[in-house]
C-alpha positions as CSV (number, residue, x, y, z in Angstrom):
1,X,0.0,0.0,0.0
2,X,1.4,3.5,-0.8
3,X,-0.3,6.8,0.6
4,X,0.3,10.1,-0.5
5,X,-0.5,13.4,1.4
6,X,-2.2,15.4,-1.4
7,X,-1.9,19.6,-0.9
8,X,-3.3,22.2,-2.5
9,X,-2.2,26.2,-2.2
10,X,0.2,24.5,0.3
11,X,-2.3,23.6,2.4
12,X,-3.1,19.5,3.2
13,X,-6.1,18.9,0.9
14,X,-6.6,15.1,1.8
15,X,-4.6,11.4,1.2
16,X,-4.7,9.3,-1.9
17,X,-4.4,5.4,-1.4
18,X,-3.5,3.0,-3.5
19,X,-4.7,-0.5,-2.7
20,X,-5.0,-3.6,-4.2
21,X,-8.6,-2.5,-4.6
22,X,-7.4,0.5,-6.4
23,X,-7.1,3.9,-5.6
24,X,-9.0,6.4,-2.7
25,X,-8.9,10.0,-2.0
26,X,-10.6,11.5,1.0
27,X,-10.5,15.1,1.8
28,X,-9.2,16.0,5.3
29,X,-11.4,16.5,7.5
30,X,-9.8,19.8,8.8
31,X,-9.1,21.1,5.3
32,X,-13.5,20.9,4.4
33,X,-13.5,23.0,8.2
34,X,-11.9,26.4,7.4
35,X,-12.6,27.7,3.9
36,X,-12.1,24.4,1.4
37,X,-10.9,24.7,-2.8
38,X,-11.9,21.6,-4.5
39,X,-9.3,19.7,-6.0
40,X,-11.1,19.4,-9.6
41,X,-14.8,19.5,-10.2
42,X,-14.3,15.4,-10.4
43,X,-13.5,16.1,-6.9
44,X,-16.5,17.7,-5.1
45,X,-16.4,18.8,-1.4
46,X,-17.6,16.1,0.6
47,X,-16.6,13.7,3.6
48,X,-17.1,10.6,1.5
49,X,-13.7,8.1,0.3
50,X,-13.8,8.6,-3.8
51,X,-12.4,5.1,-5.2
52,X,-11.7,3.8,-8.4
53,X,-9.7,0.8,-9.9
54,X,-7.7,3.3,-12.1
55,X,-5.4,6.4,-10.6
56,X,-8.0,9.1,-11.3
57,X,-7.9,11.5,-14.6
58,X,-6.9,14.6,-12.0
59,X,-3.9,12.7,-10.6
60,X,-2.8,11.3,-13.5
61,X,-2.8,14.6,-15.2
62,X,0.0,15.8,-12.8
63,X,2.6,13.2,-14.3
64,X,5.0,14.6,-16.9
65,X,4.8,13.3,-20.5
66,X,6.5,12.4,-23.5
67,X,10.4,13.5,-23.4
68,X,9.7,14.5,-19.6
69,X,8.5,11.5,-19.0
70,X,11.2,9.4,-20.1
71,X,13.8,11.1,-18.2
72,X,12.0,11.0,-15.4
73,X,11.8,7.2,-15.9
74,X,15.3,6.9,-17.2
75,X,16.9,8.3,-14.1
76,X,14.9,7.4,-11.2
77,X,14.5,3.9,-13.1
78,X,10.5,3.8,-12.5
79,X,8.5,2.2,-15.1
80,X,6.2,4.0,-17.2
81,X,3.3,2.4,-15.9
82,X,3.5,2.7,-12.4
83,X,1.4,5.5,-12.1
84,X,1.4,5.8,-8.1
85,X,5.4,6.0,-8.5
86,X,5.7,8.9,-11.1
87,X,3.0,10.9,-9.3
88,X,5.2,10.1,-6.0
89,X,8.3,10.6,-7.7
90,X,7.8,13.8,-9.9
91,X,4.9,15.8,-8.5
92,X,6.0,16.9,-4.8
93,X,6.7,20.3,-7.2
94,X,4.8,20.0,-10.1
95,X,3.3,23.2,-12.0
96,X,0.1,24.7,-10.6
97,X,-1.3,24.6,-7.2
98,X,-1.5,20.8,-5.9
99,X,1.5,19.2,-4.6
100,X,1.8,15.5,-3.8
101,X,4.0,14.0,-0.5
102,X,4.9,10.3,-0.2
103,X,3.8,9.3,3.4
104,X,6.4,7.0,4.4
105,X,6.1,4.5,7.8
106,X,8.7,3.7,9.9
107,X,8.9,-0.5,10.1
């Protein structure tokens, strides 16, 4: 399972999952409290998990492409498909106002 802390305007929007069920995005809680953005309108305000089998369209949007891509792939050796590990790998700066952060576990 990898998790990713999801911001927007620097502020901690919510956490995307992914699961072996797929992928889930919940808003936090304290972020819906004091004067919320959505993320997308695929992403309406709301308390409720969004899943899907697929990393959704908004997410996967963030990812580089084409000659970006391949660098990207090239020298952090991740493979093209893995879609949770180029959005953890490449967007923690991406262009625009969301920012994604790998939340790592201590064993």
């Amino acid at each position: 399972m990898r998790k990713a802390e999801i911001y927007l305007y620097d502020r901690l929007a919510g956490l995307l999952v992914e699961d072996e069920n797929g992928y889930t995005f919940q808003y936090n809680e304290n972020y819906l409290a004091d004067n919320p953005k959505r993320l997308s309108v695929t992403f309406p305000l709301q308390s409720e998990k969004f899943h899907d089998r697929v990393l959704f369209p908004f997410f996967d949007g963030l990812i580089p492409e084409g000659w970006l891509l391949e660098i990207a792939a090239d020298n952090w050796k991740l493979d093209p498909n893995d879609r949770m590990g180029l959005l953890l790998a490449c967007c923690r700066d991406c262009i625009g106002a969301a920012s994604v952060r790998e939340v790592k576990y201590a064993d």
